[in-house]
N, C-alpha and C positions, 0 to 999 in steps of 0.2 A: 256557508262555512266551508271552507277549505278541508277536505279530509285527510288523512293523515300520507296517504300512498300518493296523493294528489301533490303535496307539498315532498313529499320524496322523488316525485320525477319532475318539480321546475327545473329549469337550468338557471344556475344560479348565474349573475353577475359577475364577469372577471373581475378579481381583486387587483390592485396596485401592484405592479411586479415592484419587488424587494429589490434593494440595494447589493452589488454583489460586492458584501465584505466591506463595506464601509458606510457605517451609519455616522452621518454630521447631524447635528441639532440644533437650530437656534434661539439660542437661551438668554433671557435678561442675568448679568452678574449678579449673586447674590450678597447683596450690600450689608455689612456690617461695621456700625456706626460707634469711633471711636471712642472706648472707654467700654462696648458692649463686655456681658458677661455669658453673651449667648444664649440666654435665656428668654429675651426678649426679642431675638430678631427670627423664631419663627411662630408663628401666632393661630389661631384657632378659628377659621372659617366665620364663625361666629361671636361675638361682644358675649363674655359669660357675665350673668347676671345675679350671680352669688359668688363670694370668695370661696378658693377651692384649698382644700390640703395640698400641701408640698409634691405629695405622691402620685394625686391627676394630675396635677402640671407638667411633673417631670417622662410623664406618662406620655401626657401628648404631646408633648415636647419627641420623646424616643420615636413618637408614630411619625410627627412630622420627618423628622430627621430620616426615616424612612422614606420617607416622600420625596426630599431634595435629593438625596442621589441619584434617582432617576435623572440627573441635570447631565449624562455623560452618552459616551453614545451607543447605550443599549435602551435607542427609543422607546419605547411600547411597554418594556418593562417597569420604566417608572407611568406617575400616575397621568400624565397629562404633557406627551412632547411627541409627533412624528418625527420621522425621518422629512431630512430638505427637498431629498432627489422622489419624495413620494409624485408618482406621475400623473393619476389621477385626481383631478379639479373636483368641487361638488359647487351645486346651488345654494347647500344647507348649512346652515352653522347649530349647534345645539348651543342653547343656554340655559340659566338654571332657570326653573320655577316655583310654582307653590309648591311645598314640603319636598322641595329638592328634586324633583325630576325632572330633567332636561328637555328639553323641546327645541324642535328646531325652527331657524330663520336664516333666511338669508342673508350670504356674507362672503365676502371674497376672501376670509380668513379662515375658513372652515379647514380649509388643507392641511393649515397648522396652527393648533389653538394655542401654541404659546406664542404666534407674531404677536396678535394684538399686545403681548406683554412686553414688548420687546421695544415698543417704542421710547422709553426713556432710560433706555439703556444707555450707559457712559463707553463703555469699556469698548474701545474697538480693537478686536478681536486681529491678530496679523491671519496671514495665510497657513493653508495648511504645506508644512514643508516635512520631509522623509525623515523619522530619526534611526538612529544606525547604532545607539546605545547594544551592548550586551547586558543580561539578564543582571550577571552579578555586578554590573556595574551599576546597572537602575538599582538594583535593592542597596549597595551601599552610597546609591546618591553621589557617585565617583563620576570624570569625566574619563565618558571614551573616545578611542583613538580611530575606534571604527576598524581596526586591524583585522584581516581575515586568513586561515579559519582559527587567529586568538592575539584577542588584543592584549598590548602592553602589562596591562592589571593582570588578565587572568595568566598571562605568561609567568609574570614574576611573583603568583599564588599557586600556582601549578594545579589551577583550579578548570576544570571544563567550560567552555566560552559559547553563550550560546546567544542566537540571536534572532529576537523575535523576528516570525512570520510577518512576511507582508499583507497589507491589508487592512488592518484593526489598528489606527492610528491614531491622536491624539493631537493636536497641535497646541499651541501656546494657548488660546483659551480653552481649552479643555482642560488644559490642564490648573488654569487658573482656579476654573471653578472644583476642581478637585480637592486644592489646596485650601479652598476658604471652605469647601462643608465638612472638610480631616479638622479644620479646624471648629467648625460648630458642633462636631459630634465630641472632639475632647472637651471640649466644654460643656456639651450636655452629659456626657459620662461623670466627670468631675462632677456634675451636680447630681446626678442619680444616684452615684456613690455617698455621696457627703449628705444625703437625706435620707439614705437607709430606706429606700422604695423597696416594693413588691417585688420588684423586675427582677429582681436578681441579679445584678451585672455588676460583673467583679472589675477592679482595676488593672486586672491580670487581662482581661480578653482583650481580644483585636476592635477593632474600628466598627460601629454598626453599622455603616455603608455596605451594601451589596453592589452597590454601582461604582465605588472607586476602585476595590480590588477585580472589579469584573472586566475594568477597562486594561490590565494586563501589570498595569505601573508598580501593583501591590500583590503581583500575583505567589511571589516567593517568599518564604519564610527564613530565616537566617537559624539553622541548627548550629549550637552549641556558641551562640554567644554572637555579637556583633563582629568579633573578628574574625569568626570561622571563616575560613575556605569553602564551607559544603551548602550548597543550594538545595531544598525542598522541598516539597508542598505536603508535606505528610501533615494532619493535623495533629497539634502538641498533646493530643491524649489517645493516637495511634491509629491504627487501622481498625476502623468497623466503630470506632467512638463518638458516641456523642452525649453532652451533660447539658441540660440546660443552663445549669449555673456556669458554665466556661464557654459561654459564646455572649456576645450581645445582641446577633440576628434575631429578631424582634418577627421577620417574614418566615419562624418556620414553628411547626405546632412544637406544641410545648408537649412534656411527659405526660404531666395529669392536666387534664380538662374539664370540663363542665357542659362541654357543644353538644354532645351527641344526642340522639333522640330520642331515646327512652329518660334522659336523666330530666324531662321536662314532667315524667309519669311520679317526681319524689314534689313538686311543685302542687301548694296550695289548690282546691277545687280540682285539680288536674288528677291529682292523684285520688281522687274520691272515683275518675272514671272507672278505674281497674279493683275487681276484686282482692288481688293480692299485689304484695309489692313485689316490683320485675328487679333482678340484680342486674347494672348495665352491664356483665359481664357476660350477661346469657345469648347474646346475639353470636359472641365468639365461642363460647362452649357448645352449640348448637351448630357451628359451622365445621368447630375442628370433632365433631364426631357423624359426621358427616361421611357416608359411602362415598369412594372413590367414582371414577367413573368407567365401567367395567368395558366398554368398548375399545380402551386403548390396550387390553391384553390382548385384544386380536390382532390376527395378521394382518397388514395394511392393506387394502384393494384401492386405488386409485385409479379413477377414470380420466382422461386425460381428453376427452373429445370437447370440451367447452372450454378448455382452460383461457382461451381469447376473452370470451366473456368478462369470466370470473376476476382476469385484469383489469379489462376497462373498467369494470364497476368498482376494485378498489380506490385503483388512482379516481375514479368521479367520485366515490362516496364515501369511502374509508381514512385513507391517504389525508384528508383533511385533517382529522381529529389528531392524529400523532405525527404526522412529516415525516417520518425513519425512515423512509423506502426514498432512494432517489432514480426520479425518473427518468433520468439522464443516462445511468449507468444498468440500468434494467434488463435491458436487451444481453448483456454483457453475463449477469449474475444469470438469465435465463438457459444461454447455449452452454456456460458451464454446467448448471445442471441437467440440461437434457445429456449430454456429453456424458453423466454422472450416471444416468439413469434414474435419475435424483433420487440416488440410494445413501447416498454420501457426500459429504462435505457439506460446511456451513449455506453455501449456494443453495443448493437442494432443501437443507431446512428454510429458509427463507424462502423462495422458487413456493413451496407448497403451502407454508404458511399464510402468503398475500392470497393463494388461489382460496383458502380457508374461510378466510377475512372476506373476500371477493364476494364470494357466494353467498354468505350471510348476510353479507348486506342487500342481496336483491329480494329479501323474502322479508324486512320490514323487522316492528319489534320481534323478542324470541316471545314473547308472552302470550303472541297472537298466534303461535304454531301449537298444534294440536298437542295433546302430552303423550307422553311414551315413543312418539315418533322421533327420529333420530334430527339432529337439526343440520341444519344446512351446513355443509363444508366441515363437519366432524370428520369424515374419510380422510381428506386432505389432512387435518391435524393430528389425525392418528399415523401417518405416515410418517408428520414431522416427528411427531414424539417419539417414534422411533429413533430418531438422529438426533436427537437431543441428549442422551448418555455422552454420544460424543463433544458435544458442545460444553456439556459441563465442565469436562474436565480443558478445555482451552482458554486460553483468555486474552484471545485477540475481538478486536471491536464485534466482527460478524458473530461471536458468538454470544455476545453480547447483546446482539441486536436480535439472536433467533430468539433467546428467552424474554426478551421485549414485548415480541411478537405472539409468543405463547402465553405469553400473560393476558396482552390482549383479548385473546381468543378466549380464553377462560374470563374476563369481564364480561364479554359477552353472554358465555354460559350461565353467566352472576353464580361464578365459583369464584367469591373473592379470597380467600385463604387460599387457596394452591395458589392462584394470582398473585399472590404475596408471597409466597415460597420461593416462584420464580424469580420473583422483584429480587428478594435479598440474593440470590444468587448475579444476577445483574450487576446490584449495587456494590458487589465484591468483586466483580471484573471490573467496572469503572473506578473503581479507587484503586485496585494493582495500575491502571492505566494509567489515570491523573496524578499518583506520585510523584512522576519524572515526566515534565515535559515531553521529552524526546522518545517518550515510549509508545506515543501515537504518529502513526506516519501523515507527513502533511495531505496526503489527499482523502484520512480517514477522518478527520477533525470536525471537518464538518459535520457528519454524521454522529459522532462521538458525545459530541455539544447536544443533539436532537435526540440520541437514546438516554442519557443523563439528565434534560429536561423532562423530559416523559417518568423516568423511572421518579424523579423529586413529585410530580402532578401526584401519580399513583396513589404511592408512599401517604403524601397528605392528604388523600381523598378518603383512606385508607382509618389513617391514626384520627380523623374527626369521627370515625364511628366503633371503632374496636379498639382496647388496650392492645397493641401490639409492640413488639421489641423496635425500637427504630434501627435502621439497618446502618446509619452511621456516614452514608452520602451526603449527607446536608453538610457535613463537615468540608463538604470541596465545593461548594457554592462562590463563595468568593474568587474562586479562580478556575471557572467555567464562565467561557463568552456564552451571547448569545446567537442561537443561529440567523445566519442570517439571505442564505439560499444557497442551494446544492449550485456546480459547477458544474456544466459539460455541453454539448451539443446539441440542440436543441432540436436541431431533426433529428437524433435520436430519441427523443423521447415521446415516451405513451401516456404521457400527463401531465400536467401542468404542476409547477411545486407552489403550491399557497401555503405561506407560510403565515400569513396573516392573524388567522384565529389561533395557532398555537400560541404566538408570541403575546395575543388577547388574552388567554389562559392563562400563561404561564404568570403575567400580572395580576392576573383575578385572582388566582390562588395564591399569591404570597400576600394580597391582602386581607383575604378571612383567613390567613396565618396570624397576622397581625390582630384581627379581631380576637381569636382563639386567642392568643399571649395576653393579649392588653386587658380582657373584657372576660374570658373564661377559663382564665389558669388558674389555680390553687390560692398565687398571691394576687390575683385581681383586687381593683377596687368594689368595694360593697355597696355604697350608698350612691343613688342617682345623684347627689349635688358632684362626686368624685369623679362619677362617668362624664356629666356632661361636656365637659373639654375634651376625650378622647373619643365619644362618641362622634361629636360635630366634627373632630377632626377625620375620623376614620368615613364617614358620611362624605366627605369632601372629596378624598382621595378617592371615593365611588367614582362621585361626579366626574371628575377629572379623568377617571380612567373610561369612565365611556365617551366622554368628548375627545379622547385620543382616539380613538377608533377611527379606523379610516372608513369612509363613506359608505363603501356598499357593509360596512360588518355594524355601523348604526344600525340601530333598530329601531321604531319607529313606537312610542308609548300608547299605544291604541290600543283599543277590549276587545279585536278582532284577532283572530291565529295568523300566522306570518307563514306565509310560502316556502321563505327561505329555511331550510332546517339550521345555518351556522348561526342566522340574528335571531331562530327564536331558544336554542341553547345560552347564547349569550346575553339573551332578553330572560329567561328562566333561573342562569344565575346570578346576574344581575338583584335581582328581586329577593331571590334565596339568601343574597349576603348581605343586605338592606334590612330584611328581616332579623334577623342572628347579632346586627351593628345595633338595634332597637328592642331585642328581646329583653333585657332585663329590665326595662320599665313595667315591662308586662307582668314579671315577676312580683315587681316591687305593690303594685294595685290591687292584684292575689293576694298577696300577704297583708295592703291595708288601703279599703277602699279611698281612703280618707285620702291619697297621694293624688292623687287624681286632682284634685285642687289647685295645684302647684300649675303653672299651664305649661311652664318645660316638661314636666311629664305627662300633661295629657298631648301636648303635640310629639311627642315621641311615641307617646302610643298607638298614636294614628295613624304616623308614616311609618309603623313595626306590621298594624292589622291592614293596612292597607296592602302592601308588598305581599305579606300573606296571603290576600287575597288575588292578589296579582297572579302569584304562582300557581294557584290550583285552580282558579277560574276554567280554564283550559286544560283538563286533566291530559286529553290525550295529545295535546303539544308535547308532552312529553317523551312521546316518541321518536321526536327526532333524533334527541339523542341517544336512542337505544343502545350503539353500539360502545360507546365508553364508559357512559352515566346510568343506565338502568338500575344497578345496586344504589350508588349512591344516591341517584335522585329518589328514589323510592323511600329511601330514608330519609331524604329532605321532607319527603310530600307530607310522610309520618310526624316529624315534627311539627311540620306548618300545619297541619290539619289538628293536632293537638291542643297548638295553642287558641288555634277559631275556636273548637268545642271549650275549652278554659275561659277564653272572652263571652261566649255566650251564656256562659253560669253567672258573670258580673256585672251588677248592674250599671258597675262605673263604667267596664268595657265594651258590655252589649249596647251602651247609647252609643258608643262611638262609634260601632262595627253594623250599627243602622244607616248610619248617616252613609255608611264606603257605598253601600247597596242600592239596588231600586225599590225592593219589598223584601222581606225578613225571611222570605222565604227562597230566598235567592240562597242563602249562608247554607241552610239544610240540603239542598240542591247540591253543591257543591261540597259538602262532607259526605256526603249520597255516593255522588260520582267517585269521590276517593274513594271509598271503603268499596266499591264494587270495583277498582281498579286494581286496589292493592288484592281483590281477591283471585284476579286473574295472577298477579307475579306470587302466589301462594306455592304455585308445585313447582318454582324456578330456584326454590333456597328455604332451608331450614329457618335461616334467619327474618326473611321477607317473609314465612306462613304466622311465624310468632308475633309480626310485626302487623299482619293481618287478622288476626284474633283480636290481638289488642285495641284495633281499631274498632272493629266489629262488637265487642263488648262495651266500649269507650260509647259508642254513638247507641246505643240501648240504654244504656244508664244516664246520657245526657237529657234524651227526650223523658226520659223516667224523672229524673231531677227539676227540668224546665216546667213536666207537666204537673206539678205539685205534688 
């Protein structure tokens, strides 16, 4: 077996270098067949086998509709499209198998899993030719004259004339298929309105598409009426707003939820594990009274003799998980801050904070560092947090990007509520920024895009386990590109920019948004016949998103640990969201053995305990991710380990959770290893020790239960 330090110094395989600034797709037309009413032309992975209410249709209908925007050219984001110019070939093609998990074969289409779809495509597509339109001339759909610096229109509105950035372009079909899914999503809105669904989606909100206005075409708002003169992106309920009821993004957690880990402890047999009942609200009551960390009242001492190190190992091992840092202009932000003394200026807080980041990484999880000892590359961030006063009060991108960074840092610590303090601080420079176009300078964008991705990841890794205030960024989602690789010199730089796994994230997590909205919001559907269209649907868009994956970031579905530390994160939430897509059948069998009869719910239950088991099998693959995921996977492990002990009190459950196994003593084994794992992250977080008791009492009272 591969040990955990061992698969932290492979070298990983070069990824696919990213397209610079211009992502093409090649997509089958999405056909819609005269007289449709749009409700039928997107369909459900699978033949349902019971009539369903109005409500899961229009349900999985919203998820699909989710799904087809990805048709533009923010590849990776949706579920199931690369980039053309992707450069690297593979052997392997994934396809689907028994209870949906992919496997691979060979295939000369593996590059791009939507060719093979492409072949009875009608529509030929013309070239891609430059367009020269201005802003306020795309939002009123006007023709430009291309006049510069102000065309005809904005002259004789006395309007500001602004013209998109080169790069991020669009041609005739792109934009076709833009126009036909503005058109499948108002017809699925018409119908989700007109059925009085769950969803909440008012007639007043924008487009559910995240991929049409991301493509730039939608990216403007028209203030005070169609004829107005004034362009911008404010969202219509202000700065720092956001209501679930006034938006129809479906890709972002809802207010109230049901995901979190403890709420699985108010669940039938589950809740027999714990002596008392836990309020979900104690994991956050127990973090916000939580001791500061008293080392950043001292005076900074920073050693500066390894700081060569402490870089390479970011850009090798850090640098992956969040992209912020470019390695192009490193060298640059460096001599400023020596220059500095890196006493000051944003440089210097950045400068200190990757040596931070650096250092930490070369000493493995923090769980495995002794306690009381100081952790690694704390000096360095007590230096930054010194120059952080100053940052606050700025609100250009760099300072934007230092509280990113300190956020970071403090995930690491799994001090996620300061980490969230600095979020919303973040999330409040990037909306002053995204306002007005023009108030990001062209050579900051790029980066701007990559700190606004990041702070959205956080945010939602965040609101699936703590009631928290939403900070109101999601409101600029629709008109943030996606990145798509830093620009500079190459022989300037001290790393390589893989941007691969962020843009693998950034999709993964808008779809267990999707799952949280669709499957465990307030107004969810209740009964498994309801679920099953959105479930098979959301299961698909799995699929799909892992066979978009470019070759080396495949993972490979085997019972063995994986080398790579990016495919076995992505193989860990892969599994984790599989899980959470399949949990409430598990629910529904707890609550009456008798369901279990139906064989849609015992095959749901199988592919929910299976995945569970996937996940914790390998408890300490989890260490790969230590440096971004540690809180939150810890709270994953917590709920998947909840639900095995729940299934092993069921008679209907434990036959099926024999059959995943080799001997029955495999499932003890691996609730074993969890609960001695979670006891190691017990002195790392108020939250994680509570989170550790409760397992540790949970797994006493189960063998107590089981033993008669």
């Amino acid at each position: 077996m591969t040990t955990p330090a061992a698969a932290a110094s492979v070298v990983r395989p070069p990824y696919p270098p990213l397209p610079n600034r211009d992502f093409t797709v090649e997509i089958p037309s999405p056909q819609m067949p005269p007289g449709s009413n749009g409700a039928n032309t997107l369909k459900s992975p699978t033949t349902l086998k019971t009539p369903v209410a109005a409500t899961a249709a229009a349900a999985a209908a919203a998820a699909a509709a989710n799904r087809t925007p990805s048709f533009s050219r923010e590849g990776i984001l949706g579920s199931a499209q690369k980039a053309r110019n992707l450069s690297q070939s593979s052997d392997n093609r994934p396809e689907a198998i028994a209870n949906g998990i992919p496997k691979s074969a060979p295939s000369e289409e593996s590059i791009n899993p939507l060719k093979r779809r492409n072949t009875d495509a009608t529509v030929d597509y013309p070239r891609r030719r430059a367009t020269i339109a201005c802003e306020v001339c795309r939002s009123r759909k006007s023709r430009c004259d291309g006049t510069k610096p102000k065309c005809k229109l904005c002259t004789e509105l006395g309007a500001e004339c602004i013209y998109r950035e080169p790069g991020i372009k669009l041609d005739a079909g792109d934009k076709l298929i833009l126009e036909r899914l503005n058109r499948i999503e108002n017809l699925l809105q018409m119908t989700l309105v007109g059925n009085g669904n769950g969803l909440n989606l008012s007639h007043d909100s924008p487009n559910m598409s995240n991929g049409t206005a991301l493509s730039g075409e939608n990216g403007m708002m028209m203030q005070g009426g169609p004829n107005s003169n004034f362009v911008s992106v404010i969202p219509s309920g202000g700065l720092g707003t956001w209501s679930a009821t006034a938006t129809n993004n479906i890709s972002t957690m809802p207010k109230v939820h049901t995901n979190a880990a403890l709420h699985l402890l108010q669940w039938p047999l589950i809740r027999d594990l714990v002596s008392r009942p836990y309020d979900p609200q104690i994991l956050l009551q127990l973090e916000m009274a939580r001791e500061p960390l008293h080392s950043l009242a001292k005076t900074p001492c920073v050693d500066l003799s390894n700081t060569s190190a402490y870089i390479d190992a970011y850009f090798d091992r850090v640098n992956i998980w969040y992209a912020c840092v470019n390695p192009y202009t490193w060298k640059s932000h460096y001599r400023i801050a020596l220059s500095n003394g890196f006493r000051e200026g944003p440089e210097s807080c950045i400068v200190l904070l990757v040596l931070a980041l650096g250092q930490a990484s070369l000493r493995g999880s923090i769980s495995r560092i002794v306690p009381h000892e100081d952790p690694p590359g704390l000096q360095y961030f007590t230096a930054a947090w010194s120059l952080l006063p100053g940052m606050m009060t700025s609100n250009s991108v760099l300072a934007a990007q230092c509280h990113l960074l300190a956020a970071a840092y403090l995930f690491y610590l799994v001090r996620p509520l300061e980490a969230w303090n600095l979020l919303c601080t973040t999330s409040t420079k990037l909306q002053l920024l995204l306002m007005t176009p023009n108030r990001v300078p062209a050579d900051q964008r790029e980066l701007i895009e990559r700190i606004y991705w990041n702070s959205l990841l956080f945010e939602s890794d965040l609101l699936a386990e703590l009631d928290l205030p939403h900070s109101g960024v999601v409101a600029f989602e629709e008109n943030v590109g996606l990145p798509c690789g830093f620009e500079g010199d190459e022989q300037d730089a001290v790393g390589r920019d893989e941007l691969w796994y962020f843009l693998a994230e950034i999709a993964l997590r808008r779809l267990l948004n999707r799952v949280s909205q669709l499957i465990y919001s307030k107004d969810s559907m209740a009964s498994t016949t309801s679920l099953e269209p959105v479930v098979a649907e959301l299961d698909f868009q799995l699929t799909q998103w892992y066979e978009s994956l470019p070759v080396p970031l495949q993972f490979p579905f085997t019972r063995t640990m994986l080398p790579d530390p990016v495919q076995t994160v992505l193989r860990l939430r892969f599994f984790a969201c599989r899980t959470i897509i399949y949990r409430p059948y598990i629910l529904a069998v707890l609550d009456n053995e008798q369901a279990i009869l139906d064989p849609a719910v015992r095959d749901a239950c199988t592919k929910c305990l299976e995945a569970a088991i996937r996940q914790l099998e390998h408890i300490t693959a989890h260490h790969a991710g230590h440096m971004p995921y540690l809180w939150q996977g810890a709270l994953s492990i917590v709920s998947q380990t909840l639900l095995l002990m729940g299934a092993t009190m069921s008679p209907a459950l434990s036959a099926i959770l024999w059959s995943l196994v080799a001997h029955r003593e495999a499932i003890d084994q691996i609730i074993n290893d969890v609960v001695m794992e979670l006891e190691r992250y017990a002195v790392l977080s108020p939250s994680l020790s509570l989170a550790s008791e409760i397992l540790k009492e949970a797994e006493v009272r189960r063998r107590t239960f089981l033993s008669g």
